[in-house]
N, C-alpha and C positions, 0 to 999 in steps of 0.2 A: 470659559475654557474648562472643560476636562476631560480625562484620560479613563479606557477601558483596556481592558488585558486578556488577552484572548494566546491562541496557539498560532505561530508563522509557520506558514507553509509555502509561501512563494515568496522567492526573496525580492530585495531589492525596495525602493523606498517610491509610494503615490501620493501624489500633494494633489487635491481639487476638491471639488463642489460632491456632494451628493446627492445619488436620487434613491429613492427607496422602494424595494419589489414590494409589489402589492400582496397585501395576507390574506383576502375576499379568498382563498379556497380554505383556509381555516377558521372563519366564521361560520362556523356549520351551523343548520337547524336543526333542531330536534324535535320529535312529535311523532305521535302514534297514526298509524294508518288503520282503517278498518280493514277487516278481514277479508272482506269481498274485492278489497285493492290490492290484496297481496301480490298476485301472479301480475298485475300493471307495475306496480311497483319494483319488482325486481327486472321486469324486464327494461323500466328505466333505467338501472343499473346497467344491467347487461350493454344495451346500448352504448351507454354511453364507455363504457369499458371497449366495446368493438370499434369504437370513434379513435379511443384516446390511441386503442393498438395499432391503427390504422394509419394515427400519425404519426406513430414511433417509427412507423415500418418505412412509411415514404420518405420521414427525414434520413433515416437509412440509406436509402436508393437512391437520393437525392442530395448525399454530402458533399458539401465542397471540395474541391482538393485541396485546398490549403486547410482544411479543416485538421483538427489535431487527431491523431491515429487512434486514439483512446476511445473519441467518441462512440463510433461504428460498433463495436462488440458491446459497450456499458450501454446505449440505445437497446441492441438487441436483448439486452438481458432483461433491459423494464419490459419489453414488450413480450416476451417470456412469463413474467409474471403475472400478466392479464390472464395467462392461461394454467395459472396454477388451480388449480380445486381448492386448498387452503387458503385461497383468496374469493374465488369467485362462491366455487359452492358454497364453504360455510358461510359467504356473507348472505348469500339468499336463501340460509338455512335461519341465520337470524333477523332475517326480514317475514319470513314463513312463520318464527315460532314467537318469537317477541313483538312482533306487528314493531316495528322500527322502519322511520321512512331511512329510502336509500343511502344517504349521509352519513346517520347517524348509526348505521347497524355499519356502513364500513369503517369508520375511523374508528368503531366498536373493536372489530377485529382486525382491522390493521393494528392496533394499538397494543393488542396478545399478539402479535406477529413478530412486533419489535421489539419490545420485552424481552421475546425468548432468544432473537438476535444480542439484545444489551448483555445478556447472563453468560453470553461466551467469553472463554478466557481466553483465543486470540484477537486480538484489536483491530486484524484486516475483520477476520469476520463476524465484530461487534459492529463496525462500521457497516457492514450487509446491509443491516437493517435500515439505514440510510434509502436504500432503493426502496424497500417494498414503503417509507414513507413518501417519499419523491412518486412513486406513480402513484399511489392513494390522491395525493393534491393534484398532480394531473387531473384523474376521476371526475376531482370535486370541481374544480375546474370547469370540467365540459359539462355537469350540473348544474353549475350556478350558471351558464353561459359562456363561458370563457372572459374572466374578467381580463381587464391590461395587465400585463405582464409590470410593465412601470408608468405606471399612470404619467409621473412627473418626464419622461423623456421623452424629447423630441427627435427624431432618426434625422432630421436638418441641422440637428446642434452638432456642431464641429468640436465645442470642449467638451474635454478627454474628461468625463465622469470615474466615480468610485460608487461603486452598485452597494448596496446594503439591505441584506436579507435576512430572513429565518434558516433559510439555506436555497441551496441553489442545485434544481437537477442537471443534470447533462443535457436533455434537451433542452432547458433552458437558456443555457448555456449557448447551445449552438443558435436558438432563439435571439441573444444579445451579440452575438456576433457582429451584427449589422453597424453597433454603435462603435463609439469609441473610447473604451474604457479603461483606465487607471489602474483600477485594483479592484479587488472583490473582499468581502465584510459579512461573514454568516455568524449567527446563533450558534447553530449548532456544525457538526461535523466536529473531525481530527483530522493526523497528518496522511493517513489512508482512505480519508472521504472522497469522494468522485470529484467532488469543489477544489480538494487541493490536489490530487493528481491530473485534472485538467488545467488548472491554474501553474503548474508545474510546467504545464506542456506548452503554453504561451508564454509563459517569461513574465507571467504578472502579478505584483506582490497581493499578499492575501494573508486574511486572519481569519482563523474558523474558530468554532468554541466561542464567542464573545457571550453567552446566556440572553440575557433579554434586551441589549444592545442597540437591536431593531425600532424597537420601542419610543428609544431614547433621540432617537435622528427623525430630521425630518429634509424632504427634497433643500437643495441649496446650503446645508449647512455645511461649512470648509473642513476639511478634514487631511489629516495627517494619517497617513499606512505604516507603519514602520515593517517592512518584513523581513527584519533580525530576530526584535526582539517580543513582537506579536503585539504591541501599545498602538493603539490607535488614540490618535489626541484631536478632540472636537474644536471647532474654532479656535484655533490656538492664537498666542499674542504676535505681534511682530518679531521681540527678536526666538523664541520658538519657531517661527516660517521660516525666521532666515537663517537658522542653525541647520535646521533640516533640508531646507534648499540645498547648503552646501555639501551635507552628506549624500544627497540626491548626483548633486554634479560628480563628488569624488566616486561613488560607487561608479558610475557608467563608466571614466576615465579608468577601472579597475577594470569593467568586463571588457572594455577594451584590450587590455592590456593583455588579458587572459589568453582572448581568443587567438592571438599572436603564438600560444604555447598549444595549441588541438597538436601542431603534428612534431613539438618536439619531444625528447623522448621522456619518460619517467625514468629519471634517472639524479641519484644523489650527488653532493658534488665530490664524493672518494670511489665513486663509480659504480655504486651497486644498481643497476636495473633496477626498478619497483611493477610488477603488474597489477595494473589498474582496468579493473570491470566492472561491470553495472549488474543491479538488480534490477529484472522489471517483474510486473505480473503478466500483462498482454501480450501476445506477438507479435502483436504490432511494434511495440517499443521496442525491437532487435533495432530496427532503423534507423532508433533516436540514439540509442548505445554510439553505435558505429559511427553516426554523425559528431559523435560527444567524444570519437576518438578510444572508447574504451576497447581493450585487450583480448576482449571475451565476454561469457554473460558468467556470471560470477554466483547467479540464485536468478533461475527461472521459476516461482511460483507455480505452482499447476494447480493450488484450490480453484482459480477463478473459471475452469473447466466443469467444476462440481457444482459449483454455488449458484442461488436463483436459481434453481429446475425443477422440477418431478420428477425427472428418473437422472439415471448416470450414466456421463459421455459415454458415448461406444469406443470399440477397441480404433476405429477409422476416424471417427472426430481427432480422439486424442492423435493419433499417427501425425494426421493434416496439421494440427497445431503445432506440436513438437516440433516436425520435420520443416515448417512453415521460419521457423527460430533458427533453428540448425542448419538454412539455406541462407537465409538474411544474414550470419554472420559471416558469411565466404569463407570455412577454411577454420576460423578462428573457435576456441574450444567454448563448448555451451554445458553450463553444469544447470540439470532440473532438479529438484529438490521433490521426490513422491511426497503423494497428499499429505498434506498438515493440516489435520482436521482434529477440534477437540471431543469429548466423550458428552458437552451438553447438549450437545442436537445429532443425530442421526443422519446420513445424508439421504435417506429417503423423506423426509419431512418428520419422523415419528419423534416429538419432544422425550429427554430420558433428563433421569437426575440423577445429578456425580454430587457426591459428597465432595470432593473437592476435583471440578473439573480440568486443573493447573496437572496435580495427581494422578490423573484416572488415564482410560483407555483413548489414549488422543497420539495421532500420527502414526512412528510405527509400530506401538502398538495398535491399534485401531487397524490397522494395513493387515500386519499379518491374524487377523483375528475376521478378515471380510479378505481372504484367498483367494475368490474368483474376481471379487473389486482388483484386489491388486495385482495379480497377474494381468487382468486388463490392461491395468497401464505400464507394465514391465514391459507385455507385448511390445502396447505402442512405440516406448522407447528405444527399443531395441531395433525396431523397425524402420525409424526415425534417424539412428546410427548411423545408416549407409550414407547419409550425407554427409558427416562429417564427425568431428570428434564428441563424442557426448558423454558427460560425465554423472552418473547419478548419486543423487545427495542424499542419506535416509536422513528422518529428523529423529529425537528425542532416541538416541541411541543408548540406551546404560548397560548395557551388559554385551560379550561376546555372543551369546545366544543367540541374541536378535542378528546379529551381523552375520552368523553364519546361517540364521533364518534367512535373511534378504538375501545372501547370497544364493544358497538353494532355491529360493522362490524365482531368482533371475535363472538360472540356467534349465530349470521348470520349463518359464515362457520361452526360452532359447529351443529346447527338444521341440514344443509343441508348432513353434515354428518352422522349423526344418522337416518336423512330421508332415506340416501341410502345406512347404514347397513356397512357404511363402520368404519374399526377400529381407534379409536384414544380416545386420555385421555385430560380429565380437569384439569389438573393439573399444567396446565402451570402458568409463574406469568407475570405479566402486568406491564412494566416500559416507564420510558417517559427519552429522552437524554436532560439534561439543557446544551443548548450550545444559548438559546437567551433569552436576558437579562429577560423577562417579566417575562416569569417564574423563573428566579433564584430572583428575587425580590420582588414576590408574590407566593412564595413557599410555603407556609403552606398551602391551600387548596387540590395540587397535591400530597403533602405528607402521605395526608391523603386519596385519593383517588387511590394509585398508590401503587403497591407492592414492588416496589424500585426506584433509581435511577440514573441515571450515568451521570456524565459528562462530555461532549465535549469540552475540552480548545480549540481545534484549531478554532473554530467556534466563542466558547463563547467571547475567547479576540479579536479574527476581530469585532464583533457587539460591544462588549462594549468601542472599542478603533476606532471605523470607521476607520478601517485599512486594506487592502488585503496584503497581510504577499506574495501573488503573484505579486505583483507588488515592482519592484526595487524602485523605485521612493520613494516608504515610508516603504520599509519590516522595516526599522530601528527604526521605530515606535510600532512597533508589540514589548510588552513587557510583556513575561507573569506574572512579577514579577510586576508589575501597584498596586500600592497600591486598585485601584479599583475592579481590576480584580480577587484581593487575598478576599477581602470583602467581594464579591458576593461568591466565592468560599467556605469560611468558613459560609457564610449566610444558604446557602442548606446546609451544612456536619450537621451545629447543627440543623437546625428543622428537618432532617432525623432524625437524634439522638434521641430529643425530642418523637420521632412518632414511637420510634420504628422500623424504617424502613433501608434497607442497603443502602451504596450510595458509587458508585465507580468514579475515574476518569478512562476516556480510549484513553483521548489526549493526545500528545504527551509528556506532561509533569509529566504523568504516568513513563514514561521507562525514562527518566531523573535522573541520582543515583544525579545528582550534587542538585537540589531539594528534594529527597526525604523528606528530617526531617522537610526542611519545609509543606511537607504537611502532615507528623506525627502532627507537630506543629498545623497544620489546625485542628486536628480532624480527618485526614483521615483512616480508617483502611482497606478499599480495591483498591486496583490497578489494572490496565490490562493495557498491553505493549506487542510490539513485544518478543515473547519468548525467542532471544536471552539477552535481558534485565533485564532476572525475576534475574539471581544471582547478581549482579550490585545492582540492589534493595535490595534485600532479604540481603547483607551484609550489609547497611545502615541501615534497620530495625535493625538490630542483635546486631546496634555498639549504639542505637539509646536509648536514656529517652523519654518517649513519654510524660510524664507527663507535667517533665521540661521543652521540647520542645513548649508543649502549652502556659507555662508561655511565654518563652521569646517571641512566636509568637502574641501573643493576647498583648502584650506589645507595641510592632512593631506597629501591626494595629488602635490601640487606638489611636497612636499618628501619623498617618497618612503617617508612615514612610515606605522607602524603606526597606525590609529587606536585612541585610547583612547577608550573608548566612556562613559566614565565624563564624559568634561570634554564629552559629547552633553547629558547628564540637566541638568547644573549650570545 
């Protein structure tokens, strides 16, 4: 028996047998071709690149309905990237100048691909780079043949396996469907990898990040999922099976229980309402929100409109998307968050280097600094509006300047809209994300200028603690519970309050039940979280004094103390 430690992303606890994805597309060959091969050679590539796009496309056209919403647009996106030039051309640029057989000149430049993905400092789109490796192995794949997918499983085996890989694409994914599986177990990925927001979308416990993990298993070997606390334990002893069995049973007896509370209300027991909403990135996941009971969308992402492409969505992609969200919620308020994109990559593909990209020209700066980029998508949303209530989010907001930047740049795309007769409503609200320190410190001007507010912990505690929560070296520094951190956090809740005005968190520390009361305790009365999260919350609200909650928080912080989170429950 022993134990590996990875990141959980899908809860809940898989007890079985494993079988192991095959790695035959990362055994690559290497070897020089003659020159006179050149132009066959790359058109083996090409080929097999037109193969692999071909069956991106059909598994598309051809999803199940019970298939998870996720899939369809992240399918589209790898097959998107067949048709990048920074894939295709330069790789048979260096098959042309380095005489490299097909293989090895792609995993050549797939590997400067992901790289410049790894170097970014948001973590959705470190994780990118995720795709352009996932179709790379696809490629290699339909080169080598198409090896088994799981050599060791049988589609006749009735036990409920736990897949264990180096990682796992989306089409793969929709590939294993057929089987009946446990859990999932990757090398690599995080909690925004494709692995774990599909694994999210089925309801199946999962650990990504494990390192070399893969390695170490072999088909049939018995294995424990923990998807709490991310430990996976290899043939474990008897009473180990049977400790976790029992937590296996008490969990279900728990979602049970939960599901009992989708339609009661979010509400404390001295009667404050609490609004609870989801984050998603897709629009498709309006549907899972809504199924999951949440209040609203609370942080609609719109990177995953920019990212994976060569050029940038149009003013009518974006509309379709938007308005797509803003109809799937019926009525109910949808807040989009404009592009958060850092200053290490460009969205045209051109690589730049930020002295410190965390720093630099990322969001909205980056926005109002690319003017016609962004009135593009001010258009859309505005346009997007007439459905219903829609609320825009700017990110990395530190100064009034910007704010009354964003604000002039929206009512810009408002004239030019009305200039050319096209349909859209005023009625949108104007919010700003406190996720750096300036404005959470000097908030009562924005409070007053701004029709809500939300904010960013993951952001907020990196800047107020100079910490990258990405970096091993000091993730253990990263504390969201910093008596500092809490400060500023309750600093905005109450001059929102003061002002009139709503104030949500939508970082990670939203979907966190083990926090919740402390941010009752803060003053918090709105949330957004991934939407499997909303009943996790929504039962701590429910069990929750909000009153008494503030006493003993504002008691805590007065006196500079750590909160123990334990004397919240009692």
């Amino acid at each position: 028996m022993f134990t590996a430690q990875g990141q959980a992303v899908g809860k809940g606890y898989a007890i079985a047998k494993a079988v192991v994805m095959s790695a035959a597309a990362l055994e690559v060959p290497h070897y020089r071709i003659a020159a006179e091969d050149v132009d066959s050679e790359s058109q083996r590539l090409l080929s097999a690149m037109a193969s692999t796009r071909d069956e991106l496309r059909t598994m598309v056209d051809q999803l199940p309905v019970d298939a998870p919403r996720e899939l369809a647009p992240i399918l589209t996106v790898h097959s998107l990237l067949l048709d990048d030039p920074m894939l295709t051309q330069q790789t048979c640029a260096i098959i042309a100048e380095r005489h490299y057989n097909a293989e090895w000149a792609l995993t050549s430049q797939g590997q400067m691909l992901v790289e410049q993905f790894s170097q970014m400092e948001d973590e959705y789109l470190r994780e990118r780079g995720a795709d352009v490796r996932q179709v790379i192995e696809r490629v290699l794949r339909v080169l080598a043949g198409k090896p088994a997918l799981l050599p060791g499983f049988s589609a006749a085996q009735e036990e409920p396996l736990i897949v264990v890989a180096r990682d796992i694409s989306p089409a793969d994914m929709l590939r294993l469907r057929g089987g009946h599986f446990a859990g999932f177990l990757t090398d690599l990925g995080g909690p925004t990898s494709h692995t774990a927001i599909v694994a999210r979308s089925l309801s199946v416990p999962a650990v990504v990040g494990l390192g070399s993990f893969r390695s170490l298993i072999r088909d049939g070997d018995y294995l424990i999922v923990d998807g709490f606390s991310g430990a996976v334990i290899v043939n474990p002893s008897e009473p180990v099976l049977a400790e976790y069995r029992e937590r296996q049973q008490a969990y279900r007896r728990e979602r049970a229980e939960l599901e009992a509370l989708l339609d009661a209300p979010a509400m404390t027991l001295d009667g404050i309402h609490v609004r609870l909403e989801a984050n998603i990135e897709l629009p498709e996941e309006a549907e899972l929100a809504l199924k999951a009971g949440a209040d609203g969308i609370g942080l609609f992402r719109s990177e995953f409109l920019f990212m994976g492409r060569a050029d940038l969505p149009s003013e009518q992609e974006q509309y379709e998307a938007y308005s797509r969200v803003v109809k799937a919620m019926k009525g109910k308020v949808v807040t989009i968050r404009t592009l958060d994109i850092g200053a290490d990559k460009t969205l045209d593909g051109d690589a730049t280097v930020a002295t410190n990209p965390a720093l630099g020209l990322r969001a909205i700066r980056y926005c109002l600094d690319k003017p016609e980029m962004f009135a593009t998508q001010l258009r859309a949303l505005l346009r997007a509006s007439q459905y219903g209530q829609i609320r825009i989010l700017i990110p990395m907001i530190s100064s009034m300047n910007e704010v009354h930047a964003s604000r002039q740049a929206i009512e810009s795309a408002a004239r030019e809209l009305e200039k050319s007769g096209t349909p859209f409503a005023r009625n949108y609200l104007l919010g700003a994300m406190v996720e750096v320190p300036a404005i959470a410190i000097a908030i009562e001007p924005f409070v007053q200028e701004l029709d809500f507010l939300s904010i960013g912990t993951n952001d907020l505690i990196q800047y107020v603690l100079a910490v990258d929560r990405g970096d091993a070296e000091v993730a253990s520094l990263y504390d969201p519970m910093h008596p500092a951190v809490l400060r500023l956090i309750a600093h905005t809740i109450n001059a929102a309050d003061r002002a009139g005005k709503p104030v949500a968190i939508c970082g990670e520390m939203a979907g966190d039940a083990s926090v919740t009361r402390m941010l009752l305790g803060l003053g918090l009365k709105e949330f957004s979280m991934h939407p499997q999260q909303l009943l996790d919350v929504k039962k701590e609200v429910r069990l929750s004094h909000s009153n008494a909650l503030r006493v003993k928080v504002a008691s805590a912080l007065n006196r500079a103390e750590r909160i123990d989170l334990a004397t919240l429950v009692a």
